[in-house]
Backbone as CSV, one residue per row, in Angstrom:
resi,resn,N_x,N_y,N_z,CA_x,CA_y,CA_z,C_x,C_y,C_z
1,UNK,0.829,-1.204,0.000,0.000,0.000,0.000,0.863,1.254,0.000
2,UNK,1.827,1.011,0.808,2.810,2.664,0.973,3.420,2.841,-0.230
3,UNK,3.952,1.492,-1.026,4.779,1.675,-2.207,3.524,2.455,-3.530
4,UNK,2.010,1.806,-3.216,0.997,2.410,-4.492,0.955,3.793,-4.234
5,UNK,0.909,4.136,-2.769,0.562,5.537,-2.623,1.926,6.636,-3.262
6,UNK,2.858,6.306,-2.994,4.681,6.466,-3.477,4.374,7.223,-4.733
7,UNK,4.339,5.631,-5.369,4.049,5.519,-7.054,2.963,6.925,-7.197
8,UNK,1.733,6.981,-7.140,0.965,7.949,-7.512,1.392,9.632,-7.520
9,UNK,2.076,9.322,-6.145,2.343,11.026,-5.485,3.111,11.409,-6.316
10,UNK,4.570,10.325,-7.144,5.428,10.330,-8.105,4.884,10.366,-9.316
11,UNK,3.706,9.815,-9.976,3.532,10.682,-11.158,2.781,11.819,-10.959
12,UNK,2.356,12.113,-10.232,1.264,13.217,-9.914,2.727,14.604,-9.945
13,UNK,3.386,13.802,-9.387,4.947,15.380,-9.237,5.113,15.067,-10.350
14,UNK,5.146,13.865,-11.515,6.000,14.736,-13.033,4.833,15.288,-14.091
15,UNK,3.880,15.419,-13.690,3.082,15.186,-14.634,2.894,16.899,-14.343
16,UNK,2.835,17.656,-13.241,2.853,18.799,-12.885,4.113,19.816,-13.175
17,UNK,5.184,18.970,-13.076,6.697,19.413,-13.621,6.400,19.646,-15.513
18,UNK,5.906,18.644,-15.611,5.868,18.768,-17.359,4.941,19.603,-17.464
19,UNK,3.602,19.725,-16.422,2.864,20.935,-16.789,3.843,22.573,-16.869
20,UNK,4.741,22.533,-16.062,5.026,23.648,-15.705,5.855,24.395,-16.691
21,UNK,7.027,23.201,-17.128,7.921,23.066,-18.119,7.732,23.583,-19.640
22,UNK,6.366,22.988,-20.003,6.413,22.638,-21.319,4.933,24.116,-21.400
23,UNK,5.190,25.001,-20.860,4.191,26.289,-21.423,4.022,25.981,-23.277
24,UNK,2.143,25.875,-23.163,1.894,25.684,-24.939,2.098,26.773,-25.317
25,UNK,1.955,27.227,-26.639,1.344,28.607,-27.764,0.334,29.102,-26.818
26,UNK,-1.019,28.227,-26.776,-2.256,29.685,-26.518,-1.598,30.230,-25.268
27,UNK,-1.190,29.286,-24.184,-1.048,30.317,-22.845,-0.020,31.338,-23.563
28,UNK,0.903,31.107,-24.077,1.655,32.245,-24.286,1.246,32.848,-25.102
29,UNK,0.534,32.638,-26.493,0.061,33.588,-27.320,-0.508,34.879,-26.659
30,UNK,-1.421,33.801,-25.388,-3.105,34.955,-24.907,-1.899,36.217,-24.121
31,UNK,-1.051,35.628,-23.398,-0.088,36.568,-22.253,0.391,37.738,-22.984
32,UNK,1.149,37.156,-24.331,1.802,38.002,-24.815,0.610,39.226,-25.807
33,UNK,-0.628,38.717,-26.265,-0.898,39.650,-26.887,-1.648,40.522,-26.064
34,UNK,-2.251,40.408,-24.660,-2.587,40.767,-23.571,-2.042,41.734,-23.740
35,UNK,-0.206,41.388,-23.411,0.367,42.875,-23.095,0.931,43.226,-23.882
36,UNK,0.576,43.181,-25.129,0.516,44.281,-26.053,-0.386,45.444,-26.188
37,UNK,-1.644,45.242,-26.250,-2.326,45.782,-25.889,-2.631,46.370,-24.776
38,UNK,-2.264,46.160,-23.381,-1.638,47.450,-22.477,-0.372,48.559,-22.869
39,UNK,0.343,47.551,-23.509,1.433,48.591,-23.983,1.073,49.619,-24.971
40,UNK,0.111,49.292,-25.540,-0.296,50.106,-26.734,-1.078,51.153,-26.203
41,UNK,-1.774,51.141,-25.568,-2.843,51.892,-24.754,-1.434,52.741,-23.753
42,UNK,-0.792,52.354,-22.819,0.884,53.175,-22.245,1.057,53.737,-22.944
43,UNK,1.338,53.272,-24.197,2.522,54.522,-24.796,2.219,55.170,-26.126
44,UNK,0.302,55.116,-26.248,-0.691,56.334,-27.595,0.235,57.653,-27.275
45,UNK,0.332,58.158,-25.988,0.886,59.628,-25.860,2.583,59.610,-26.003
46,UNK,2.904,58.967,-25.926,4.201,59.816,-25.326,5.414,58.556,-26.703
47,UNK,4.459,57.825,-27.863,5.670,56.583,-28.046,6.470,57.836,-29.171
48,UNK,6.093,58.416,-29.230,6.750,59.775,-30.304,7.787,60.225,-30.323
49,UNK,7.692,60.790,-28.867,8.986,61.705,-28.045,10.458,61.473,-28.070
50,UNK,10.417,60.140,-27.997,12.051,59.648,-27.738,12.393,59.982,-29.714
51,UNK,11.224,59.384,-30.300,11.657,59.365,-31.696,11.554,60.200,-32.748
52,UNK,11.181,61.404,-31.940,10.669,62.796,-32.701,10.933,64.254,-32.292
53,UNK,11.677,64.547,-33.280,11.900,66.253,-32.704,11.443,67.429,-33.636
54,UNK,11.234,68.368,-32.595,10.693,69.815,-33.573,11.894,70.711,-33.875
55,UNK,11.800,70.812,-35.389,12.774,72.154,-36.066,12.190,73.141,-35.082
56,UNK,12.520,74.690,-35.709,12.283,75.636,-34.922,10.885,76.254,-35.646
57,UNK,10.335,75.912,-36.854,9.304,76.227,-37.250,7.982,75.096,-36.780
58,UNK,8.465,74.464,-35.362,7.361,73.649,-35.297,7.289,72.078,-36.152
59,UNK,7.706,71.969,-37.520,7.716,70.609,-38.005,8.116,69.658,-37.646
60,UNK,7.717,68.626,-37.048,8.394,67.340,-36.714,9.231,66.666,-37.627
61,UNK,10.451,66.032,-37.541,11.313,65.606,-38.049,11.675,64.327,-37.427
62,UNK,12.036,63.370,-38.388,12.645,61.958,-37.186,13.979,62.399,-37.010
63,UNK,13.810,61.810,-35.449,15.481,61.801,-35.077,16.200,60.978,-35.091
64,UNK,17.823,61.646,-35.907,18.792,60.501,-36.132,18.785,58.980,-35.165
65,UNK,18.377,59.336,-34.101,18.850,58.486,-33.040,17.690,57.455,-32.865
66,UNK,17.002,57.338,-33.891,15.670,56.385,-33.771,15.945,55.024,-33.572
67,UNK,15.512,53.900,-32.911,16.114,52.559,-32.279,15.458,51.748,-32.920
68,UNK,15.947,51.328,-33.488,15.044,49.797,-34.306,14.042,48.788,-32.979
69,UNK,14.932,48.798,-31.892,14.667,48.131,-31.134,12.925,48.629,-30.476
70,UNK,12.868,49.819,-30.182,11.801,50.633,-29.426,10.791,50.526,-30.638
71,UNK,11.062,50.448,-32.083,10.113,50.697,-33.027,9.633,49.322,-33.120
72,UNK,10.363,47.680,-32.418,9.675,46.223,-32.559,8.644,46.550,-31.839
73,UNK,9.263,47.089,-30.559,8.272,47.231,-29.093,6.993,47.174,-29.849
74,UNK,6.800,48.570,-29.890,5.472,49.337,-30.282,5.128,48.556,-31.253
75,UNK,5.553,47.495,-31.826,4.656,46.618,-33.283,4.632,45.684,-32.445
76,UNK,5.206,45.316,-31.297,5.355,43.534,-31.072,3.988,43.132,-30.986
77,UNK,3.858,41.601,-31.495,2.729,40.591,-31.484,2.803,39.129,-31.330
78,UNK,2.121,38.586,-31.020,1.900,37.531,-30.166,3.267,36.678,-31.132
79,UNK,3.954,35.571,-30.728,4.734,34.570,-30.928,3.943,33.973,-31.851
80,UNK,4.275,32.928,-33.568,3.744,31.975,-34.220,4.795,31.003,-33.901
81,UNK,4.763,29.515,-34.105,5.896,28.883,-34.216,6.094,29.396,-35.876
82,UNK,5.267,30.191,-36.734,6.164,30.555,-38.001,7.149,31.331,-37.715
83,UNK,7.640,31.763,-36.508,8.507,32.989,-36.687,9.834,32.630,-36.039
84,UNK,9.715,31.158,-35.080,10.912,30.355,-35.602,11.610,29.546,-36.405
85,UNK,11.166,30.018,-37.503,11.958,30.237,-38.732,13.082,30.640,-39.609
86,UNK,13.335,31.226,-38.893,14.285,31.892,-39.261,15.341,31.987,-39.763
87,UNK,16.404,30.802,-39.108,17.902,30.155,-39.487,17.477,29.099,-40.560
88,UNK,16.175,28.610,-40.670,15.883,27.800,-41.969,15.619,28.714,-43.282
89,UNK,15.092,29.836,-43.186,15.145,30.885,-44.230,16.396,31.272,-44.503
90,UNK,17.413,31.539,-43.710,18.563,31.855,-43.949,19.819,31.255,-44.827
91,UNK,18.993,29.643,-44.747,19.730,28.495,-45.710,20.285,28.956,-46.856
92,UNK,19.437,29.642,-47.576,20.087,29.756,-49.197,21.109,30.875,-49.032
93,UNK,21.189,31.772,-48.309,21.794,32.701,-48.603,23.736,31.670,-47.971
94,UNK,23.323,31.292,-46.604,24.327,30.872,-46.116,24.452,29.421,-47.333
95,UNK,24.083,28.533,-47.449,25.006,27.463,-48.983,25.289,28.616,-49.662
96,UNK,24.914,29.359,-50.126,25.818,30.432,-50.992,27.339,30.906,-50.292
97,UNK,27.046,31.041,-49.604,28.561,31.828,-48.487,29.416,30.622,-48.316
98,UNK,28.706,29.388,-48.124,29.861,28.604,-47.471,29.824,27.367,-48.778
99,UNK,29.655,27.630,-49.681,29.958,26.774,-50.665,31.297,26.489,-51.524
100,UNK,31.508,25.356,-51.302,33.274,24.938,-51.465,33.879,25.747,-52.849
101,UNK,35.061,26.386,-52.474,35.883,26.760,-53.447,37.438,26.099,-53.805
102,UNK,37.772,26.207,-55.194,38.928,25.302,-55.143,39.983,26.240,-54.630
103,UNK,40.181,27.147,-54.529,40.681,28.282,-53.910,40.719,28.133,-52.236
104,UNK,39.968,27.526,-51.882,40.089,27.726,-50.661,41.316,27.000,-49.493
105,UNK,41.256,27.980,-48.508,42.484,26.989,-47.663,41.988,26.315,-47.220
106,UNK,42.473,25.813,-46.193,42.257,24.776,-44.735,41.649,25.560,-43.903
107,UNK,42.233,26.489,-43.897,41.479,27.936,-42.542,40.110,28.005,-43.091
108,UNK,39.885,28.314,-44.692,38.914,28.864,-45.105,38.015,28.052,-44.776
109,UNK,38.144,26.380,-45.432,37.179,25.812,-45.068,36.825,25.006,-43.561
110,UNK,37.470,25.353,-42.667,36.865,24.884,-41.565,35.995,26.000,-40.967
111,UNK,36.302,27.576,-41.656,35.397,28.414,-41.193,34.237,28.336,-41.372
112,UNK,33.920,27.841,-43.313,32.522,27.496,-43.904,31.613,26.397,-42.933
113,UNK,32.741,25.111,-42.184,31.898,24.481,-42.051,31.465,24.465,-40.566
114,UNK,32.220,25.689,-40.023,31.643,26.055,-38.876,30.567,26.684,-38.651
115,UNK,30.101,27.526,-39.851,29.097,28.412,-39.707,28.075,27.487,-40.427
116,UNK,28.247,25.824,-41.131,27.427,24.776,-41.180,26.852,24.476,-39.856
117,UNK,27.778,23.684,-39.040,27.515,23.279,-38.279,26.664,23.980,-36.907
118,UNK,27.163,25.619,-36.782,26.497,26.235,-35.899,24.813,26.534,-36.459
119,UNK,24.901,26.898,-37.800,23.354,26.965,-38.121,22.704,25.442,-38.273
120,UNK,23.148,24.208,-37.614,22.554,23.395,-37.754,21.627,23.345,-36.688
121,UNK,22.885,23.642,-35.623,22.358,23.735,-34.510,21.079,24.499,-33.812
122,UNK,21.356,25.719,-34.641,19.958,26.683,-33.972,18.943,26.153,-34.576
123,UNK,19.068,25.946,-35.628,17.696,25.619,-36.192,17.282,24.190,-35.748
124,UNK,17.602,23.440,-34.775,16.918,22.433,-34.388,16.507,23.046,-33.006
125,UNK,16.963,24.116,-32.542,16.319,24.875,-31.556,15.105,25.685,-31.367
126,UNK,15.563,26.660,-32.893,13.956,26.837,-33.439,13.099,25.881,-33.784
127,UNK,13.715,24.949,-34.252,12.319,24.101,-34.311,11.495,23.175,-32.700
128,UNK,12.776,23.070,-31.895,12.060,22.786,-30.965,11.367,23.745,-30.351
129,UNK,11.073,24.961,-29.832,10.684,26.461,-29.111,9.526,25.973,-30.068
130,UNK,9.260,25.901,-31.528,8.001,25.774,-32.731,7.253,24.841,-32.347
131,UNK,7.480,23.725,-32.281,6.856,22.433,-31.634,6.456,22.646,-29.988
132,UNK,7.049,23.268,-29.268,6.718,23.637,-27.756,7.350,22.267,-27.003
133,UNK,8.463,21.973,-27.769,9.706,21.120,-26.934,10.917,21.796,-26.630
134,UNK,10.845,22.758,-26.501,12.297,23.760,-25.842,12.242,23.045,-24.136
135,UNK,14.289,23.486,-24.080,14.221,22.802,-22.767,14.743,23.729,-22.572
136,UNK,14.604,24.663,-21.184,14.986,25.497,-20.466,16.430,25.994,-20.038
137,UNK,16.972,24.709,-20.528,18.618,24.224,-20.304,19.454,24.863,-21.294
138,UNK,18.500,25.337,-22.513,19.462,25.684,-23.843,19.364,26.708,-23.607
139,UNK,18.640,27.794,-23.098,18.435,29.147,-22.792,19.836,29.990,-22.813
140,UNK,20.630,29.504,-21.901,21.783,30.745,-22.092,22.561,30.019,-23.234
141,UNK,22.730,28.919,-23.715,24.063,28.423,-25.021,23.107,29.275,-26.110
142,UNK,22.192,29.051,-25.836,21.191,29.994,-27.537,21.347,31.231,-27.679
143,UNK,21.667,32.208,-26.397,22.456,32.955,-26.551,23.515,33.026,-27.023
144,UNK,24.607,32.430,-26.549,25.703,32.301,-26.970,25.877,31.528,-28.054
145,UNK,25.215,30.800,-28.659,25.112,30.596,-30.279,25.086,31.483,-31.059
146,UNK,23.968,32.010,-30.957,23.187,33.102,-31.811,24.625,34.038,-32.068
147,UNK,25.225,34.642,-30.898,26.294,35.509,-31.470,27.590,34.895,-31.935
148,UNK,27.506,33.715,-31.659,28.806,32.866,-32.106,29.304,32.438,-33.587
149,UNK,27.752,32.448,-33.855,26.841,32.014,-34.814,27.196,33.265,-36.473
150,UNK,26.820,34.519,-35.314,26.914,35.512,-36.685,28.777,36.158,-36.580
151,UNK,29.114,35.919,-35.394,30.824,35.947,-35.707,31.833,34.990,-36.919
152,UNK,30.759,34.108,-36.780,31.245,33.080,-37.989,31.259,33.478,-39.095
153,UNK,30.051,33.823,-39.294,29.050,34.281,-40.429,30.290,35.305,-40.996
154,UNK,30.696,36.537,-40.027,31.285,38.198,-40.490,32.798,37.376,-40.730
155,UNK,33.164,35.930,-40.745,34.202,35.991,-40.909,34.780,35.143,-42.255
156,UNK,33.633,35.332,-42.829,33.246,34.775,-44.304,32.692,35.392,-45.562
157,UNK,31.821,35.880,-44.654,31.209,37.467,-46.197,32.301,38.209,-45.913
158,UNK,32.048,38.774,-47.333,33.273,39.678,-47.608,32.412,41.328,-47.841
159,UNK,31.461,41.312,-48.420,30.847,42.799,-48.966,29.958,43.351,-47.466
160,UNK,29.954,44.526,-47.814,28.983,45.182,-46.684,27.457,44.620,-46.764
161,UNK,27.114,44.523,-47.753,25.884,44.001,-47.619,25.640,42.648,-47.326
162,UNK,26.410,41.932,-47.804,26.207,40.487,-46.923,26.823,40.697,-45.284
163,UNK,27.463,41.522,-44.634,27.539,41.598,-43.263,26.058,42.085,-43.182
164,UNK,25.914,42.944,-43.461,24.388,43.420,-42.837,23.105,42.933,-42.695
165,UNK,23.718,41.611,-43.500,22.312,40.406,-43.505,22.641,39.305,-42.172
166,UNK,23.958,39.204,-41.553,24.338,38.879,-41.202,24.143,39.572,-39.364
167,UNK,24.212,40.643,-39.365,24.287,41.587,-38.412,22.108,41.800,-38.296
168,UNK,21.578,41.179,-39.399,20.181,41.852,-38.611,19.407,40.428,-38.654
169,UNK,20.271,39.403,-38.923,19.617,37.987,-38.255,19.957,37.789,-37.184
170,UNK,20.926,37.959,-36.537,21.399,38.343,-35.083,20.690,38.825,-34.276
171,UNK,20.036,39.971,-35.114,19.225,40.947,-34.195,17.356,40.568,-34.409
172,UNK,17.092,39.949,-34.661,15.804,39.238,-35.580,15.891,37.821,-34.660
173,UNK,17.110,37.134,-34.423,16.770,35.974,-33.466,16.892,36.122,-31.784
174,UNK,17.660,37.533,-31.800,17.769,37.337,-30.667,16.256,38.269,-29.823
175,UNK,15.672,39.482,-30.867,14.500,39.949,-30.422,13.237,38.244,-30.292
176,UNK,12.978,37.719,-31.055,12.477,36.848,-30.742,12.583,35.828,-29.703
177,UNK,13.732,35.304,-29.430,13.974,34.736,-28.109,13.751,35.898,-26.531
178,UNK,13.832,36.980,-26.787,13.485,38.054,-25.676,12.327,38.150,-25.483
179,UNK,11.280,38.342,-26.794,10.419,38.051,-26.324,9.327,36.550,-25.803
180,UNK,9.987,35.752,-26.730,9.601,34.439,-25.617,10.245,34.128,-24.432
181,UNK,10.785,34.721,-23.835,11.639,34.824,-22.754,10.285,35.154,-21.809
182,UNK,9.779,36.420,-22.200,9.247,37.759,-21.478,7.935,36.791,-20.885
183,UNK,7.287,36.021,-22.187,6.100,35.702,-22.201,6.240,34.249,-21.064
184,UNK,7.367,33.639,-21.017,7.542,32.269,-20.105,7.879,32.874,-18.732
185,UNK,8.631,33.683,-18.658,8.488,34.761,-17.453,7.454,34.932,-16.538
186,UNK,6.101,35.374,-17.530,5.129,36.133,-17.194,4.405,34.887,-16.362
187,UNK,4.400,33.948,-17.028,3.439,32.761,-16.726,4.137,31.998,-15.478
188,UNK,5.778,32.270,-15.259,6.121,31.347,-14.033,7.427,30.310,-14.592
189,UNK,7.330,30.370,-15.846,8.414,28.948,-16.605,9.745,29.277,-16.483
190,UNK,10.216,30.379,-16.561,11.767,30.867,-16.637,11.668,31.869,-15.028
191,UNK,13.009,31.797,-14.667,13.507,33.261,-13.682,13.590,34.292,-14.151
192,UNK,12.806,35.541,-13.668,13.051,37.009,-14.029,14.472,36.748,-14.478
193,UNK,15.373,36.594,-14.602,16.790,36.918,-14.487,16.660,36.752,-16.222
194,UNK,15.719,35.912,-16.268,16.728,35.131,-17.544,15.583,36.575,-18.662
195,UNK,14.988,37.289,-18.396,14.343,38.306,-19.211,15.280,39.214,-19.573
196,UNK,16.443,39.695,-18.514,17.217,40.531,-18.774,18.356,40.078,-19.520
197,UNK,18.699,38.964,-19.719,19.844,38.682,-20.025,19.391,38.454,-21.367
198,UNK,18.322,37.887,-22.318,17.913,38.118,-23.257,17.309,39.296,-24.187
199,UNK,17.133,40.615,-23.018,16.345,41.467,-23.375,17.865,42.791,-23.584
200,UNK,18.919,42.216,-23.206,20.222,42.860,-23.226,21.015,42.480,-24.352
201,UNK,20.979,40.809,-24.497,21.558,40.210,-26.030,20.795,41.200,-27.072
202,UNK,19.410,40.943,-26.877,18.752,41.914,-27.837,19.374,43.910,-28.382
203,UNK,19.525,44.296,-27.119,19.794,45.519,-26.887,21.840,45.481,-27.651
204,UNK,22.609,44.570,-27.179,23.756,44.511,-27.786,23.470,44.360,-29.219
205,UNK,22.451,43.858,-29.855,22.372,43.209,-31.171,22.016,44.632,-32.095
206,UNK,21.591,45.335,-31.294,20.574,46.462,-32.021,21.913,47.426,-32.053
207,UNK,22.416,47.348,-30.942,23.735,48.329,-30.739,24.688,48.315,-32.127
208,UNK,25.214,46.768,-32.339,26.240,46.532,-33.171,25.224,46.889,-34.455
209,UNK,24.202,46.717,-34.517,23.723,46.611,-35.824,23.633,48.472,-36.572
210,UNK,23.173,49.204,-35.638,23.322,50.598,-35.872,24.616,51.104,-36.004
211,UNK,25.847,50.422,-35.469,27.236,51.168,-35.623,27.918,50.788,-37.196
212,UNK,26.959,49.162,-37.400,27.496,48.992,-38.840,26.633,49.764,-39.954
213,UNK,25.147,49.845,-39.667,24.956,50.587,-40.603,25.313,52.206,-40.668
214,UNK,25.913,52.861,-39.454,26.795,53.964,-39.405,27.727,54.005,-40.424
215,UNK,28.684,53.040,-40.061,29.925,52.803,-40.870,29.497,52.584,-42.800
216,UNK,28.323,52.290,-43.131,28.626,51.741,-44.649,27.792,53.250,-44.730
217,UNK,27.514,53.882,-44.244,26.758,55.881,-44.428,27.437,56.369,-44.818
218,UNK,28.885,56.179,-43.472,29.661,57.226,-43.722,30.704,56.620,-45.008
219,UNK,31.215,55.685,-45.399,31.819,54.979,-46.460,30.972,55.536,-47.895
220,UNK,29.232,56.104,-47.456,29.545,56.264,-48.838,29.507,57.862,-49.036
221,UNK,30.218,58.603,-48.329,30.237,60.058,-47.868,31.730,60.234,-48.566
């Protein structure tokens, strides 16, 4: 009898662990578009200000200093698993980049097949987060992929414009993981902690990404 009662109390604890673990789409869909719609309603007055200034005749003008990042905010919407997608869209461009040359060294090609092997990797990540089999465990290496990921990438394109495709998938995977961060947060699945540390990858991503498109402005000045 003590061992049946054991047994029960023991699946009754994993079956609640996997509840806790495995947050679906709707709970997070409903959370996240929830607070969008508070946010939207926050910031009707004031989402302008940071991104808008008056000449002296009164006309509003955008200001240089406008943030890609603050302009997701104000659009963000609920999570699809279509929108972990991403490193699988990226396929053609990357077989283009890392496709064997007879030219190439030894250096060259272990670089190509590093930036194989690292986009193999995320994208079985996105696809798990898509399916709603993410494990909580990959949370900080997916960070540290993601930028490992596009260091590879900048050390293979050669033109400005293939860095810059390079520099705003960076910033495109890592806003998306911030905000599923925010939304597993909200519900109890992740530690506050882990919001900031994704919501900062994000903020570094946006950083580097504005200093490069600085740099190809002033290049053509």
């Amino acid at each position: 009898m003590k061992l049946s009662k054991q047994l029960t109390f023991l699946g009754a604890t994993i079956v609640a662990t996997s509840l806790i673990a495995g947050v679906g789409w709707v709970t997070a869909k409903s959370k996240s578009v929830n607070r969008e719609a508070v946010d939207s309603v926050a910031q009707t007055d004031s989402q302008e200000e940071p991104q808008i200034k008056k000449t002296e005749g009164g006309q509003k003008i955008p200001s240089p200093g406008q943030l890609v990042r603050s302009q997701d905010i104000t659009k963000r919407k609920g999570l699809e698993p279509e929108d972990f997608k991403k490193v699988e869209a990226f396929k053609p461009f990357l077989d283009k980049i890392t496709k064997t040359d007879q030219t190439d060294t030894t250096l060259r090609e272990l670089q190509k097949e590093r930036c194989k092997v690292r986009a193999s990797a995320l994208e079985r990540i996105e696809r798990a987060i898509s399916i709603g089999k993410w494990n909580p465990i990959d949370f900080i290496y997916y960070v540290q992929e993601i930028n490992a990921f596009t260091n590879n990438l900048l050390d293979v394109v050669n033109t400005s414009e293939d860095k810059l495709k390079c520099y705003e998938l960076r910033y495109n995977l890592l806003k998306d993981l911030a905000q599923f961060t925010d939304v597993r947060v909200e519900v109890g699945s992740d530690p506050v902690q882990n919001s900031g540390i994704a919501n900062g990858a994000w903020i570094d991503a946006e950083i580097d990404l504005l200093k490069f498109k600085a740099e190809i402005e002033k290049a053509k000045k």
